[in-house]
C-alpha positions in Angstrom: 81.8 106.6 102.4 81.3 102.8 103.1 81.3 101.6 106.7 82.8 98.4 107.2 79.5 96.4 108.3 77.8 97.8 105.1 80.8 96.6 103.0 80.7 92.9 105.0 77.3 92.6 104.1 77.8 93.2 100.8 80.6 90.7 100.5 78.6 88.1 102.9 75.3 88.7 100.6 71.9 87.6 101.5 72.4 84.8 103.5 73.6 86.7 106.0 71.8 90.2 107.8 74.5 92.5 108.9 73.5 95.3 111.3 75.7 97.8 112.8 74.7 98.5 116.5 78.2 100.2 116.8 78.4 104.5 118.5 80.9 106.9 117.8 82.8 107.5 120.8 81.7 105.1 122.9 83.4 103.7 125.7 83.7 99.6 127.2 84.0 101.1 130.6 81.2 101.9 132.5 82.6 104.5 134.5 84.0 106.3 131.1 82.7 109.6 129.6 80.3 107.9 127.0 79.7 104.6 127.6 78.4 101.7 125.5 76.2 100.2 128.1 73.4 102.8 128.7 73.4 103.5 124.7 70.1 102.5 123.1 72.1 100.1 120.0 73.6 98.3 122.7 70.2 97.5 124.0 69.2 97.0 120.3 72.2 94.6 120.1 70.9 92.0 122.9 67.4 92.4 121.6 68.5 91.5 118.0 69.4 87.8 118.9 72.0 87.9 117.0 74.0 84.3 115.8 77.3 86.2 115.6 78.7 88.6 117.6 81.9 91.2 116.8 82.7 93.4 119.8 85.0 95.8 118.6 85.6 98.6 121.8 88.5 99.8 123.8 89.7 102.8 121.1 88.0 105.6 123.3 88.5 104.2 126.7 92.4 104.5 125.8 91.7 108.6 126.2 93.4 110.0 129.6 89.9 110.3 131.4 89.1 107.2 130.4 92.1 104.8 131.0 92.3 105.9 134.8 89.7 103.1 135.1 91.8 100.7 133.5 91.6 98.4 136.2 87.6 97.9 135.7 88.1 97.3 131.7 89.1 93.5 131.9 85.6 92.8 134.2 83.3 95.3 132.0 84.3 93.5 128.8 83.9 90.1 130.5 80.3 91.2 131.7 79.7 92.4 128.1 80.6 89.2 126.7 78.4 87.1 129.6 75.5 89.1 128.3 75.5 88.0 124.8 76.4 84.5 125.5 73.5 84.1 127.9 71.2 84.6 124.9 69.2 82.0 123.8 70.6 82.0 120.2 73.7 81.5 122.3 75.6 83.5 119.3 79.7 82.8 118.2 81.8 85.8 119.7 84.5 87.5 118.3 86.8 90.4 119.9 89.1 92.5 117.9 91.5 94.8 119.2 91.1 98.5 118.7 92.9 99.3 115.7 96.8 100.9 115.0 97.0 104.7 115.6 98.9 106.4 112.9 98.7 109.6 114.8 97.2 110.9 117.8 93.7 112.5 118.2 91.1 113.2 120.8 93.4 112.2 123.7 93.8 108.6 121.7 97.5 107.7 121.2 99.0 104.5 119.9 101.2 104.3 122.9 98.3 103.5 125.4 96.4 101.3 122.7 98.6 99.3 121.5 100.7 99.0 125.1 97.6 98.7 127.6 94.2 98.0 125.5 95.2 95.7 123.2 97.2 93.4 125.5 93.8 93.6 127.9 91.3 92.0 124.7 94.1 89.5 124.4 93.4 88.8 128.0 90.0 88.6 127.9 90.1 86.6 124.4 92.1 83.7 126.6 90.0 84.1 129.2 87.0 83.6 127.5 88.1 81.2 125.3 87.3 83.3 122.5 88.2 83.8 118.7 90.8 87.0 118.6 91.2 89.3 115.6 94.0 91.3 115.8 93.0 94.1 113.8 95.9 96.2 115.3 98.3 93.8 113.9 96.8 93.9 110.6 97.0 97.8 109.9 99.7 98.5 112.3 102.0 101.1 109.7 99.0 101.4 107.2 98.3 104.8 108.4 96.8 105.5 104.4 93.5 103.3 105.5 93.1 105.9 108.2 91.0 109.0 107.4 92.3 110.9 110.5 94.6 108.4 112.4 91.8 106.3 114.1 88.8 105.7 112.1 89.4 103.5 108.9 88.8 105.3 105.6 87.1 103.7 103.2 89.8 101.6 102.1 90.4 100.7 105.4 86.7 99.7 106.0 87.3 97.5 102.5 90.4 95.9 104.1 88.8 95.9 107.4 85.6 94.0 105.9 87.6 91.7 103.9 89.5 90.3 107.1 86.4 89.7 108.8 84.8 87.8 105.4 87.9 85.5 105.4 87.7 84.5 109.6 83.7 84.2 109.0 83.9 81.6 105.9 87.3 81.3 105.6 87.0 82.0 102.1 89.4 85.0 100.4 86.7 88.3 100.2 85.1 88.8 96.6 85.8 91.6 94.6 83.0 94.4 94.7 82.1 95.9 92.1 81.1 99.9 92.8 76.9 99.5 93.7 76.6 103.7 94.2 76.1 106.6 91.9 74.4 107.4 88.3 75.7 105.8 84.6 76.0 107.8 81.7 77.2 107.4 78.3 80.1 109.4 77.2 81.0 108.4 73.5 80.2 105.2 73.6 82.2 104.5 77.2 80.0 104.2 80.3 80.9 106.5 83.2 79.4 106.4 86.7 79.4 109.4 88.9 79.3 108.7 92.7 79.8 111.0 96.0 83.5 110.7 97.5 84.5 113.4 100.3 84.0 116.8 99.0 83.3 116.0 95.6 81.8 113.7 92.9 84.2 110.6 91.8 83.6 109.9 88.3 84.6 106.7 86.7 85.1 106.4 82.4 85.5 102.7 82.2 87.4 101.4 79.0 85.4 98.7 76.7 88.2 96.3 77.7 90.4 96.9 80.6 94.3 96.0 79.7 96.2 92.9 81.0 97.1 94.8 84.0 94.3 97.8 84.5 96.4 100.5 84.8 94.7 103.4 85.9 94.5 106.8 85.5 93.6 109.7 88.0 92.8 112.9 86.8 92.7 115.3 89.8 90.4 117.3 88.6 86.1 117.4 88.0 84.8 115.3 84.7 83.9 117.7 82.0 84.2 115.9 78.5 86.1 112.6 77.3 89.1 114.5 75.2 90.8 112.8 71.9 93.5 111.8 74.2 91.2 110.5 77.0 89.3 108.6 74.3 92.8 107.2 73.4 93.8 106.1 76.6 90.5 104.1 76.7 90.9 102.5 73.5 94.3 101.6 75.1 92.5 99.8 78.0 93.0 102.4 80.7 89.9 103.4 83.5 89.7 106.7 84.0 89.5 107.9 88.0 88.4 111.8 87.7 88.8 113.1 91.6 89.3 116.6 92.7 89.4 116.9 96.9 93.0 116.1 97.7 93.9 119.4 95.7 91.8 121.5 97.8 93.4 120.9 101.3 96.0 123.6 102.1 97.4 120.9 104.4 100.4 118.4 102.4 99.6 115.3 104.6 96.0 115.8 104.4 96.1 115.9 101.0 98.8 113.3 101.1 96.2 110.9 103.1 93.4 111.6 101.2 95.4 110.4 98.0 96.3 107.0 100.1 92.9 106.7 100.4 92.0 106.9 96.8 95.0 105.0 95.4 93.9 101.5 98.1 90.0 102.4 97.0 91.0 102.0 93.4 93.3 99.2 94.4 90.7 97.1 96.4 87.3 98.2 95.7 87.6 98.3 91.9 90.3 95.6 91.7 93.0 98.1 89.5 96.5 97.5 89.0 99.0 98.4 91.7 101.0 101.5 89.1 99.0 104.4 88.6 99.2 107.0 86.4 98.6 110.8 87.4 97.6 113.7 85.5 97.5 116.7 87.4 97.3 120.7 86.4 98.8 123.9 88.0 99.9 124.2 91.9 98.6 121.0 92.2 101.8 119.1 90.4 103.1 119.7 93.9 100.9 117.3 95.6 101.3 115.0 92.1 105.0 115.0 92.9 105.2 115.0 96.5 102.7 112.0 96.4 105.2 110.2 93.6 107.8 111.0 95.8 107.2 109.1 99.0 104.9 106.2 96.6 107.5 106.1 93.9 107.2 102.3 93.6 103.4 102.9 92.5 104.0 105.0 89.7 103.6 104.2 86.1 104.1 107.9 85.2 103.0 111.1 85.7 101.5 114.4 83.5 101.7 117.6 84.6 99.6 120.2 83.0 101.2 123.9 83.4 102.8 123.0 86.8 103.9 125.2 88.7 106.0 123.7 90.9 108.0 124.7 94.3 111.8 123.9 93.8 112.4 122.8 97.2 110.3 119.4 96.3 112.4 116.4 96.8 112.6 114.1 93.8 115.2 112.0 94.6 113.2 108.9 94.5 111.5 109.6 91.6 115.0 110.6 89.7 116.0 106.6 91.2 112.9 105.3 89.9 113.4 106.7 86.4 109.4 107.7 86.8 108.8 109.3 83.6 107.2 112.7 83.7 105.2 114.4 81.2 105.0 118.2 81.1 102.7 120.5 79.0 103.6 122.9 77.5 107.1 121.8 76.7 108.5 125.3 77.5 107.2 125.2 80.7 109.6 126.3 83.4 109.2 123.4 85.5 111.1 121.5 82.6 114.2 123.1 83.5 113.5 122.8 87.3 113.1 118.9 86.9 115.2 118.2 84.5 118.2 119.7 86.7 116.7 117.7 89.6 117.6 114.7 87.0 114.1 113.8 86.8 113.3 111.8 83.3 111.3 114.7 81.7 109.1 113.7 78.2 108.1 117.3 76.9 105.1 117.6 74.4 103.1 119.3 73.0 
C-alpha cells in the first residue's frame, strides 16, 4: 500500500525529493508516551535541510494519557516550528490538522480531535503566520479513505497526496498511472498483477477503454480470461480481479475494504464512477450489502450461485432499478429478490 509522501513524489516527479521522516504513534508533546522529539527521523528531519516543511502531528497526542498535557501542545508545536525555521535553508512550513476520525481506536476519538487538537493547529497556524491545511475538513464523513478509522487507506493517501500537490503548485494532481506489479499477456490483453492487502490485484485492461471506463470487479483470484470476459473487453471494460473483502467475517470490514478498492479504481486508475460487480456464492451478501448503502455507484451487478441471507435490505437497490444478474436462472435467490422487487435478469 502507497504512503502518501511516496504517492506526492510521484505526482511532484523529479524536481522535487520527497522524504518521509514521519513515526507511527508519535506524539507533538514532549511529555506524551512516544514522543516525536527524541525520535531519530525527527533528528533526520532538521539534518535534511529541507526547503519545505509539512508537520502533520496532534492524532496520537488526542489519546487520554496524552491530552492531559494539553496545555503544553500549543508551546511544543511552536518550538517545533522555531526549530525548522531557524535552518539556514530557512524552509516554507505547512501545518495540517490531524485528520477526521470515522471511528474510534487506540484511545483516539473524533470528539477530542476535531474539538481540542484541531482548533489548537489553527492556533498555532495564526500565530505563526503559517499556511493551514485542513485535512480534517477535507475527509471529515469520508470514513471509506480510512483503513481502520485513523490512518488513510490507500485511496485516502491518493486524495491525501493530491491535496498537498494542488497547495504546493497550485496545479490540479496528475493522474497516476499504476508503477507496481508484473505484465502478462492474456490473449492478446495485457494484465498486471500487483500486491493489495491479503491478496494479488490483477488488472485485464481492454485495447480501448469505453467513453466512460466502466469497470468491472470480480471478487475473486484471476485464473483465465473467459469468452465472456473476453467480450466485456472487446466492449471497452477493465477488468479489477480482487479477492480480500470476501474473506473478512466482519460486514463493515469487508464493507471498508470495498470503499477502498472502489476510490483506488476511481482515483489511481482514473475509472468511471458506476461499477459493475460480479461476485459468486456467500459472497453476493457483501455484493448486495455494498450495492445497498452505494446504490448510486452501481452500473449492475452478477451474482454467480448466490446464496443470499433474506434479511438483506434492498430497498435502495429496488429504487435504483440496479439491475441484477443471477446464474443459474433457477437459482433460489431469484425468487428471494425478485419478491424483494429487485429488477432480476436471469441467464443462463
Amino acid at each position: 500500500m502507497d504512503t502518501y509522501p511516496s504517492v506526492l513524489q510521484e505526482m511532484l516527479g523529479s524536481k522535487f525529493e520527497v522524504k518521509n521522516f514521519g513515526s507511527s504513534g508519535r506524539t507533538l508533546l514532549k511529555k506524551g508516551d512516544y514522543p516525536y522529539w527524541v525520535d531519530g527521523n525527527y533528528k533526520n528531519a532538521i539534518k535534511f535541510n529541507p526547503d519545505i516543511v509539512i508537520i502533520k502531528l496532534g492524532t496520537n497526542d488526542s489519546k487520554p494519557q496524552n491530552w492531559q498535557y494539553k496545555d503544553e501542545f500549543i508551546p511544543n508545536m511552536r518550538e517545533m516550528i522555531s526549530s525548522f525555521k531557524n535552518l539556514e535553508t530557512n524552509p516554507k512550513i505547512y501545518l495540517c490538522t490531524p485528520m477526521y476520525v470515522s471511528r474510534p481506536a487506540w484511545g483516539i476519538t473524533e470528539e477530542v480531535v476535531h474539538t481540542d487538537v484541531c482548533d489548537a493547529v489553527k492556533k498555532v497556524a495564526k500565530l505563526e503566520k503559517l499556511k493551514l491545511i485542513d485535512l480534517h475538513t477535507m475527509f471529515e464523513g469520508h470514513g471509506e479513505l480510512l483503513s481502520d478509522g485513523v490512518h488513510p487507506n490507500e485511496a485516502g493517501a491518493m486524495r491525501m497526496s493530491g491535496i498537498l500537490y494542488k497547495v504546493l503548485t497550485g496545479k490540479n494532481p496528475p493522474k497516476l498511472e499504476p508503477i507496481r506489479g508484473k505484465k502478462f499477456n492474456e490473449s492478446g490483453f495485457v494484465r498486471l498483477d500487483m500486491p493489495m492487502r491479503l491478496d494479488t490485484l490483477s488488472v485485464v485492461y481492454p485495447k480501448q477503454a469505453n467513453k466512460t471506463k466502466s469497470w468491472l470487479w470480480i471478487a475473486n483470484d484471476f485464473e483465465k480470461l473467459t469468452p465472456e470476459y473476453k467480450k466485456l473487453l472487446e466492449a471497452g471494460y477493465q477488468l479489477m480481479f480482487w479477492k480480500t473483502p470476501t474473506r473478512s467475517k466482519r460486514m463493515h470490514e469487508a464493507l471498508d475494504w470495498s470503499n477502498e478498492f472502489y476510490f483506488y479504481g476511481v482515483e489511481r486508475f482514473g475509472l468511471s464512477r458506476k461499477i459493475a460487480i460480479d461476485f459468486s456464492g456467500k459472497d453476493a451478501n457483501l455484493a448486495l450489502a455494498f450495492a445497498e448503502k452505494y446504490s448510486d455507484r452501481f452500473e449492475s451487478i452478477l451474482l454467480r450461485n448466490p446464496e443470499i441471507d433474506a434479511t438483506l435490505s434492498f430497498a435502495k437497490i429496488v429504487e435504483r432499478k440496479i439491475p441484477v444478474k443471477v446464474l443459474p436462472a433457477n437459482s433460489p435467490a431469484v425468487k428471494i429478490l425478485k419478491d424483494a422487487g429487485v429488477n432480476v435478469i436471469s441467464g443462463k
